[in-house]
N, C-alpha and C positions, 0 to 999 in steps of 0.2 A: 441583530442576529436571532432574530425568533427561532429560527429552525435550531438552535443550540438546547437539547435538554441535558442540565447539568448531573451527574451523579451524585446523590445525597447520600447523608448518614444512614438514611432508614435502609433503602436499597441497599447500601455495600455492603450492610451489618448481616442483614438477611440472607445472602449471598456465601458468608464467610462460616465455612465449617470450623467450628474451632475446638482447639485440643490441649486439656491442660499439660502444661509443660511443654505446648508451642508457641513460637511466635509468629503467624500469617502476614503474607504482604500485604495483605489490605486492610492488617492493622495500622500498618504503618505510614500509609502513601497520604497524599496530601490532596483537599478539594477543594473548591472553592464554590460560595453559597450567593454569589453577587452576578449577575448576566449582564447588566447594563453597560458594562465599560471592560471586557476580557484582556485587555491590553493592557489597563493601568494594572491590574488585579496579578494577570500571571508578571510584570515587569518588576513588583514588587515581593514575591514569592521566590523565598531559596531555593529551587527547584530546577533540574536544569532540564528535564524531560515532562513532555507534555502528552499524555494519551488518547485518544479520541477515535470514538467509531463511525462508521458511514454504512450503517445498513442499508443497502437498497443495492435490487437487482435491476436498474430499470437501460445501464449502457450495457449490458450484459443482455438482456432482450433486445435491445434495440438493435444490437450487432449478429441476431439472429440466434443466439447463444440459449444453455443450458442456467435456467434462472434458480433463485436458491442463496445467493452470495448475498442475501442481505441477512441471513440467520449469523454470518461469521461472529458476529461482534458479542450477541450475547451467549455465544460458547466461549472465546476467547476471556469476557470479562470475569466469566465464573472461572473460569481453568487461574488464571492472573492472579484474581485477588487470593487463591487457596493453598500458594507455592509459598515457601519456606520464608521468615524474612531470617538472614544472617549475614556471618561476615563476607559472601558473594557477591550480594546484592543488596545496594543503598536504596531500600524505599523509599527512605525522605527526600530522595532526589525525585521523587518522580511525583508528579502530578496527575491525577484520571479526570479529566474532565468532562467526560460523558460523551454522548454520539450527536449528529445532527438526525434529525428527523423527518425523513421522507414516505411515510406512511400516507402522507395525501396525495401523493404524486404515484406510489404503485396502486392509489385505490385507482387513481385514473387511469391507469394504464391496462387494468384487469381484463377489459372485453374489449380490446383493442384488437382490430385484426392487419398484422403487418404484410397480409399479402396485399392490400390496398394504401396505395401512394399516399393518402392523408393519414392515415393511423401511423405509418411509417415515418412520416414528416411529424406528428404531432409528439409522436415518443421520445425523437431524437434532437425536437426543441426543449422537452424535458429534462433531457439529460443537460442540456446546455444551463439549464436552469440552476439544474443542481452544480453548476462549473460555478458559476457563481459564490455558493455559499460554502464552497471545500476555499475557494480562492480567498474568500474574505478570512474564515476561519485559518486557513495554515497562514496568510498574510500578517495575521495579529499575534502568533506565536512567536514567528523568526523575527517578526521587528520586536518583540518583548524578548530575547536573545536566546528563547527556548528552542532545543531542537523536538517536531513532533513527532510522535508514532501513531502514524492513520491505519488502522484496520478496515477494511474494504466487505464488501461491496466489491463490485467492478473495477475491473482498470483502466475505464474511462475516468477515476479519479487521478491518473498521473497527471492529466492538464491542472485540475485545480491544483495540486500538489505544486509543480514546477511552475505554473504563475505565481501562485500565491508566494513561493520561495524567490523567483527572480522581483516580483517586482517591494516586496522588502527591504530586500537586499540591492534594489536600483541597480541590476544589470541580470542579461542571461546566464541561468546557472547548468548544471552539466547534467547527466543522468547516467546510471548505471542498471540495464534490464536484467533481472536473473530472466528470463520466461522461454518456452518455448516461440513463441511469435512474436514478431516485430512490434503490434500496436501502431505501425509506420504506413497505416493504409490511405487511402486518397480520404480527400478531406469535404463528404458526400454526406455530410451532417455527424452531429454529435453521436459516438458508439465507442463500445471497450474495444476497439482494436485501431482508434487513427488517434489516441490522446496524445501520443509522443509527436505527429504528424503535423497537427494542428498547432503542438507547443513550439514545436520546431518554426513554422510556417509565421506565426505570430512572434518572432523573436523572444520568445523568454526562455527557450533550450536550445546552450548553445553547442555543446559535443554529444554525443551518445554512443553508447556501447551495449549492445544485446549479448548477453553472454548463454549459449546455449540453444541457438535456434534449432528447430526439429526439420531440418531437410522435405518430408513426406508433406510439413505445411504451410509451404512458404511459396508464393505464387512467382510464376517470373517476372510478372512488372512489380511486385515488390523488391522484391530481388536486385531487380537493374537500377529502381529508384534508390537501394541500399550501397548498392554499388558505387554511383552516380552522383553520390553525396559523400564528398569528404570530410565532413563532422561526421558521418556516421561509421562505425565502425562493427564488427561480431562476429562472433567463432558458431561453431553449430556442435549440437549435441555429436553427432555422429564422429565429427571430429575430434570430439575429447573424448567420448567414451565405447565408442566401436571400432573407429579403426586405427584411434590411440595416435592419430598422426601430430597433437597435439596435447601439450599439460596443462593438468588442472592449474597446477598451480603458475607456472609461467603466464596463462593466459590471463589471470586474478591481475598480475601483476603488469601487465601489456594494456587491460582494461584503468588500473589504476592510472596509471601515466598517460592514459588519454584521455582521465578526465579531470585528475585530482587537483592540475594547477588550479584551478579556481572552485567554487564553491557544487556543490554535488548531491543529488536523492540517490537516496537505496534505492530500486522497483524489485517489490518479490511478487513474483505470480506462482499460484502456487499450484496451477499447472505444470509448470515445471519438473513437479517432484512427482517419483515413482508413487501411485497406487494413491493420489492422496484425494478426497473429494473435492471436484473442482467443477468448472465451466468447462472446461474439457480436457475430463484426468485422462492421463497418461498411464498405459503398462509398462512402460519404457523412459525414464525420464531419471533424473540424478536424485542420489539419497539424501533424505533426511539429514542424516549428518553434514555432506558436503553445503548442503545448503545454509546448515549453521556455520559452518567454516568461514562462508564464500561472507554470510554478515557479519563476522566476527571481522575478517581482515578489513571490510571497504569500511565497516563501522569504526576501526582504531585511526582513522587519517582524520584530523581536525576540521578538510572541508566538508567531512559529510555534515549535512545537516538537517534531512530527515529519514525516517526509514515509513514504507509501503508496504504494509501485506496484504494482498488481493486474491479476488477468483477463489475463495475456498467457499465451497459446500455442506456443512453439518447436512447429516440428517440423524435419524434416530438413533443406530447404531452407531453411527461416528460421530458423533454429534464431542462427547467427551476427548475422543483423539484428535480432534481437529481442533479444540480449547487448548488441550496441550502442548501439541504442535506451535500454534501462534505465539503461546506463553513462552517458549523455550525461545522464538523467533527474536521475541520483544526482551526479552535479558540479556541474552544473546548481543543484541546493540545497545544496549547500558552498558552491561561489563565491559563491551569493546572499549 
C-alpha cells in the first residue's frame, strides 16, 4: 500500500490550535506509525473507527465534472482535529489514519484534453486505478472489524468503498445514497457518476437506495434502468421537499428496511446539500441539518459499516465551512 501516507505526530500537532483549559480532539485520537502490515496494526488497536482521506479529483474530471474535490480532506482534517474532546464524543475510539495519495496521477492528468477519445480513455483507466487502492485500503479495515470514514475526493470512490466492504465481508453488501444523482450511469469506463452501476454490475452491491434525486438531472434511460431494477429503489428531492407528497422522515425509514437486513455504506454527496461547495452545488437542495439527521438515523443501525463524504469543494473563502461541515458529518456517525 505505498499510496497510504500515514498522519504523524509532527503534522497533527501543528495542525492543533490549542487552548489552555481545552481539551482538542486531536489530542486525543489514536495513530499508527507502522505501514507494512495496516491489517495486523488496526486489528490489534482499541479503536472502533477508522478515518482516512482520498484527495483527488480525477472521477470527478473524468465524468466531465467541476474539479477541486481533492482539497476536501485537508480542510476537513484541520476543522476534525480542532473540535472539543468531551463527554459527546470518544476520541479514543477513533483512529486517523491519513489519506492515500494521488498527486501522481492528477500530475498526469493536468494537460489532458478530454474532447479527444485517448485522453478520455486514459483518465478513466486512472480512475480505475485508484478503485484499486480505496478497495484494498477500506478491505483491510472492515476485515480488521473497524468501520471507516472515507473523505472524498469524487464519488467514483463508492465502488472502492462497497468492494472493498463486500468482499471482507464475503458477500454483496447494500448502499444507502444521500445525492442528488443516481451515480447509476452506463458503465463507459471508470467516472463519479457509474460507481454504484459498475458495483451493482460486478456483484458486490446488492440493494440500493437514492434518497433525494433532483428531477431537472436525471436522464430517462437512467430513469427506466432505476425503474427496471428491483434492487434499486429512490424518492426525489421534489417529492420530499416541494410538493411535500412525501416524508422526510417515513421515507429515512422506507430506505432503512430496504437495505438494513444485511450489511450497508453511508453515501454522502454533498451536492446534495443547499448552497454548499461541490462538483455541482446546488441552490436548491436539503439542509445542513437534515442531512446530519439523515447520518445520525442510518448511522445508529448496527449494519452500517461505513460512512462516505464526497463531492465537496473548499475554496478560499469556504475553504473553513466546508472543514466544518465534514467535521460535524464525521461525529455525527460516531455518536450514532
Amino acid at each position: 500500500m505505498n499510496k497510504v501516507i500515514l498522519l504523524n505526530n509532527s503534522t497533527k500537532n501543528k495542525l492543533i490550535n490549542k487552548r489552555l483549559g481545552e481539551s482538542k480532539f486531536g489530542q486525543h485520537v489514536k495513530l499508527i506509525t507502522n505501514i507494512s502490515n495496516i491489517y495486523e496494526e488496526l486489528k490489534v488497536l482499541d479503536v472502533s473507527y477508522v478515518i482516512f482521506g482520498i484527495p483527488e479529483d480525477l472521477g470527478v474530471f473524468a465524468n466531465h465534472g467541476k474539479v477541486g474535490t481533492a482539497g476536501a480532506w485537508e480542510a476537513t482534517l484541520k476543522a476534525l482535529l480542532n473540535i472539543q474532546s468531551n463527554k459527546f464524543i470518544k476520541a479514543k475510539e477513533v483512529l486517523i489514519l491519513g489519506h492515500l495519495d494521488f498527486s501522481k496521477e492528477i500530475d498526469e492528468i493536468s494537460n489532458l484534453n478530454l474532447a479527444k477519445k485517448r485522453d478520455l480513455k486514459k483518465v478513466r483507466d486512472l480512475v480505475a486505478t485508484i478503485d484499486t487502492y480505496v478497495t484494498h485500503l477500506v478491505h483491510q479495515i472492515i476485515a480488521a472489524g473497524k468501520k471507516p470514514i472515507i473523505i472524498g475526493g469524487g464519488h467514483n470512490n463508492a465502488y472502492g468503498n462497497i468492494k472493498g466492504t463486500s468482499l471482507a465481508l464475503n458477500t454483496p453488501i447494500n448502499a444507502v445514497n444521500f445525492d442528488a444523482h443516481s451515480d447509476f450511469r452506463p458503465e463507459e469506463g471508470r467516472h463519479s457518476g457509474n460507481g454504484f452501476s459498475y458495483a451493482f454490475a460486478e456483484g458486490f452491491l446488492g440493494k440500493y437506495f437514492v434518497f433525494g434525486l433532483h428531477e431537472n438531472y436525471i436522464s430517462d434511460k437512467t430513469l427506466t434502468t432505476l425503474n427496471k431494477v428491483k434492487a434499486v429503489k429512490y424518492n426525489t428531492f421534489e417529492s420530499l421537499e416541494i410538493r411535500k407528497d412525501l416524508k422526510f422522515n417515513s421515507e429515512m425509514e422506507r430506505a432503512l428496511k430496504h437495505i438494513s437486513k444485511d450489511s450497508f455504506g453511508i453515501e454522502i454527496d454533498c451536492d446534495a446539500i443547499e448552497n454548499i461547495s461541490s462538483s455541482a452545488m446546488t441552490p436548491s437542495g436539503f439542509s445542513v441539518n437534515k442531512t446530519r439527521r439523515f447520518i445520525n438515523y442510518f448511522g445508529h443501525h448496527e449494519n452500517a459499516k461505513y460512512l462516505h463524504v464526497c463531492e465537496a469543494i473548499p475554496k478560499k473563502k469556504t475553504k473553513n465551512q466546508i472543514g466544518k461541515l465534514i467535521a460535524y458529518l464525521i461525529t455525527d456517525f460516531i455518536k450514532a
